[in-house]
C-alpha positions in Angstrom: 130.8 -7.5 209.7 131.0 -3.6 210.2 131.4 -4.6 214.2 134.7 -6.7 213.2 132.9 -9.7 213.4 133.4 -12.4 210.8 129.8 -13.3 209.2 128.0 -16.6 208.7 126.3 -16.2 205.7 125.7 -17.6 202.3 127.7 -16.3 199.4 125.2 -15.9 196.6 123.5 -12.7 194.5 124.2 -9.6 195.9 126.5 -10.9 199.1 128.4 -12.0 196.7 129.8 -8.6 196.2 131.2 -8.7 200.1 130.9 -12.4 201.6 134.1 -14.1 200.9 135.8 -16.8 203.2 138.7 -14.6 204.8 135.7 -12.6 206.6 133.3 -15.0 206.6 131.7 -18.2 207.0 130.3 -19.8 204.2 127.0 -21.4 204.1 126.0 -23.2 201.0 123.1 -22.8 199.5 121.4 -23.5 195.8 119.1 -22.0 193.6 115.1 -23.2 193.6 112.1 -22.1 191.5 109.9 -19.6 193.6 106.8 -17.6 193.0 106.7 -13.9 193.7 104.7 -13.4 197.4 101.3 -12.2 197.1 101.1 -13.5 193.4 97.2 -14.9 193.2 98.5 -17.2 190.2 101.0 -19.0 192.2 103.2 -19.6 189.0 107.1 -19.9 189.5 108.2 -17.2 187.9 111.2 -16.3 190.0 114.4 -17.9 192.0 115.8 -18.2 195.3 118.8 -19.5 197.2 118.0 -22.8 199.7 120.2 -22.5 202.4 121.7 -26.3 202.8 120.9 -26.4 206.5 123.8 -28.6 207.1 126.3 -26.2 206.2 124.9 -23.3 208.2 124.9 -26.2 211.4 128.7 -26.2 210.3 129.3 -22.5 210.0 128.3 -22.0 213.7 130.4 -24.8 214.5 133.6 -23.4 213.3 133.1 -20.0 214.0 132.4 -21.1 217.4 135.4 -23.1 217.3 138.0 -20.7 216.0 136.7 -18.3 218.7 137.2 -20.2 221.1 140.3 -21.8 219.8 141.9 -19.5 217.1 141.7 -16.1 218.4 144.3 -14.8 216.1 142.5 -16.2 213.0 138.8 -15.2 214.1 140.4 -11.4 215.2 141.9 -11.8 211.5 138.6 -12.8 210.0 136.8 -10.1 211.6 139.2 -7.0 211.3 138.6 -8.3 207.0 135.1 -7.9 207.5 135.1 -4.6 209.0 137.3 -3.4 206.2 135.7 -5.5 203.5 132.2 -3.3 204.5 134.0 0.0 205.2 135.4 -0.3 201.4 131.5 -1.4 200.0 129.4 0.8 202.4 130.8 3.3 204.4 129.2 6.7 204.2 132.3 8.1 202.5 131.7 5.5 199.5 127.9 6.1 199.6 128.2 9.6 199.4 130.8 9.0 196.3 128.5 6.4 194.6 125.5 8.9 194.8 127.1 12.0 193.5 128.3 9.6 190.8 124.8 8.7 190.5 123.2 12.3 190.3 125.8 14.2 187.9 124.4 13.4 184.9 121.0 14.2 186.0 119.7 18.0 184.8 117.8 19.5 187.7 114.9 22.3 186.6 115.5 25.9 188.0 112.8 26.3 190.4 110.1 28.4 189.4 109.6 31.5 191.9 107.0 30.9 194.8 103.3 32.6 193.8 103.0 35.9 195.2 100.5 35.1 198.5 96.8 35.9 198.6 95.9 39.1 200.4 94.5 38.3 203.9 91.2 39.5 205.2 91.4 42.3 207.6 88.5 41.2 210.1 89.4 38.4 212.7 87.2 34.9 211.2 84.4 33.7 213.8 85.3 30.5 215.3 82.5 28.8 216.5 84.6 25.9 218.4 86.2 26.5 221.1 90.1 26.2 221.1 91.1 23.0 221.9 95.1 21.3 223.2 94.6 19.3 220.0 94.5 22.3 217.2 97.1 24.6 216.7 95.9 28.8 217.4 96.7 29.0 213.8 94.1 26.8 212.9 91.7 28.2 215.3 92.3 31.6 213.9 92.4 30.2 210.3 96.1 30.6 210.0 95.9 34.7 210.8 99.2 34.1 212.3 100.8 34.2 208.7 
């Protein structure tokens, strides 16, 4: 959708807030009783949507059919798409939704950073060699502070 491309999706839960037929098309689909993955009890605790596979058969049938056949609709389609997502995600309605978000939220001052421990003033014996692998520093035992 953000590429201008109408979508072939279902329209259920959350694409319900941005899969709608002028940008899309709509595969059908119904709710089932699920269990959670991984869950050792196996009890159907949860839901999800069934796609009806018949439907999404269809929705590559007609988008391939307006593409082919109704440029001016599928062009249509697809510049509502690319609008419909630039309105619900774009980085400039992220960044709004966030600072939004984080307002309310009372950050602590930081505390000031621990005065450092005095270093040794003798070089520390290394009894390996210094390898490509480690770091000087960590040969040295991080003199190089």
């Amino acid at each position: 959708m953000a590429l201008g491309k109408p979508a072939i999706a279902p329209r259920h839960t959350a694409m319900e807030d941005y899969v709608e037929p002028s940008a899309a098309f709509i595969v059908a689909s119904s709710p089932e009783h699920n269990v959670w993955p991984n869950d050792p009890r196996q009890r159907f605790t949860t839901m999800r949507e069934r796609i009806h596979w018949d439907t999404l058969v269809a929705a590559y049938e007609d988008s391939y059919r307006v593409a082919r056949e109704d440029t001016a609709r599928y062009r249509a389609m697809g510049d509502r798409a690319a609008d419909i997502i630039r309105g619900y995600s774009s980085d400039a309605v992220v960044k709004e939704q966030l600072r939004a978000a984080f307002d309310g939220i009372a950050y602590p001052e930081p505390s000031p950073a621990p005065e450092p421990a005095p270093m040794a003033d003798q070089d520390v014996a290394v009894d390996e060699p210094q390898s490509q692998h480690r770091p000087r520093e960590l040969v040295l035992g991080m003199q190089a502070l």
